[in-house]
C-alpha angles and dihedrals in degrees: 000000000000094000118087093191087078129060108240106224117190084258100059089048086053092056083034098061089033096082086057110140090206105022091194087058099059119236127273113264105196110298105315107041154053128213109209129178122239116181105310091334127088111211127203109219127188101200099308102342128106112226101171149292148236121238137205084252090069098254148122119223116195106221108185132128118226084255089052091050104046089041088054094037089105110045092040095051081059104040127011092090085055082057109025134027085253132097113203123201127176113240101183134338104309096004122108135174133203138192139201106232093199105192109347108188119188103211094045101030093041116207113358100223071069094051092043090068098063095046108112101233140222146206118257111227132145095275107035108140132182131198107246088212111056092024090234136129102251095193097024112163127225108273108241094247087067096047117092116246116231094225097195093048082040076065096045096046101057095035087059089036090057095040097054092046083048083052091051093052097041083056096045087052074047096066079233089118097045093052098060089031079075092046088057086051091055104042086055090043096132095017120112110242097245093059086059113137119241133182116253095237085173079063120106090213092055097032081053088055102049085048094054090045091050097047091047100044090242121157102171126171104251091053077049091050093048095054093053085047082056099049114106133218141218114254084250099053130058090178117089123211139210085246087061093041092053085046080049093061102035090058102046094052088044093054083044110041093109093057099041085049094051086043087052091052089242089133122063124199126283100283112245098258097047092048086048095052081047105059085046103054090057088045093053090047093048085049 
């Protein structure tokens, strides 16, 4: 499975994972991963984190949040194709592509930074699966570039954005911030810091709630209190400051930018000549 100069089929995991010396430990990927089974599914974890995993219907599901991409970007752009017949690249804060590299051969294909420029990419979403047979995405979504702004909600979207990050700093001038900053304290007095509990922003429930916060001008205290339970410290320090909390909010807009947008309307659906170009390209690559 370490060769990329071979396609991984759900068979070849199988025989793969069953050479594993403790089963309910996963097998060793390469360096920086394990493969476990889980039912008929074999999942390929970095740490904690869940990567992906290969089904009985021959194929590979990506099943990662936006947070867990973007915590595992760095280590994947240098090594899942040392692992996996994929090559990752960032494209913007929170974006991230993938490719199938198919059968890279050295000696016919050249360097692969070379080969790498001709791969059709993909979004990387939880969910994303691809056909290990024919090496292609079977539920990829448009690229943004090819979906149509709605100028007028583009508007809308950025003058509620600014408005509610304007709200967040007036409170915090307030001393609003720093009063349920100390709530927060108190309510992880005797907790270690890293069982800290912290908001799912990669949630539909709590991506619903910041959109609706956002549209209606709302800064409660309770959305106030979930962005200082987001903020993040330094190892040296258990205290966290307004500083932290503004970070707090400036990050997980940003990470989320894409899914607050599509919730706004800014982007249209896929117009009827790209989306037609784009039916015929896959099945011109599953001819």
């Amino acid at each position: 499975m370490a060769d990329i100069s071979s396609s991984i089929t759900y068979q070849d995991v199988v025989k793969f994972f069953a050479r594993a010396r403790n089963p309910e430990k996963g097998k060793p990927l390469m360096s920086w991963a394990r493969v476990f089974k889980v039912e008929d599914n074999y999942e390929v974890r970095l740490g904690d984190y869940r990567i992906g995993k290969f089904t009985p219907d021959n194929k590979f599901v990506f099943t990662m949040t936006a947070q867990t991409a973007r915590n595992c970007s760095v280590t994947l752009s240098q090594a899942l194709q040392r692992a996996l017949p994929f090559v990752w690249k960032r494209v913007a804060t929170g974006r991230y592509e993938v490719a199938h590299i198919g059968l890279y051969d050295s000696d016919k294909d050249g360097y692969f930074y070379q080969y790498m420029k001709n791969l059709e990419w993909y979004e990387v979403y939880d969910g994303l699966a691809f056909d290990l047979t024919t090496n292609q995405p079977v539920n990829a979504r448009p690229k943004l570039s090819q979906l149509v702004v709605n100028k007028d909600n583009k508007l809308e979207w950025l003058r509620k954005l600014r408005k509610f990050k304007t709200a967040v700093k007036v409170r915090a001038r307030m001393g609003v911030l720093e009063s349920l900053m100390k709530q927060v304290e108190q309510e992880r007095k005797g907790i270690n810091k890293y069982e800290w509990q912290a908001p799912d922003w990669n949630s539909d429930s709590w991506l619903d709630l910041l959109y609706s916060a956002v549209k209606d001008e709302e800064c409660s205290t309770d959305m106030l209190k979930a962005f200082i339970k987001t903020a993040s410290i330094g190892y040296w320090r258990n205290m966290v400051t307004i500083d932290d909390v503004l970070r707090a909010v400036d990050n997980v807009f940003t990470t989320h930018s894409v899914d607050l947008r599509k919730r706004f309307g800014v982007f249209d659906e896929v117009s009827d000549m790209q989306a037609e170009n784009e039916v015929s390209r896959h099945e011109m690559a599953s001819a």
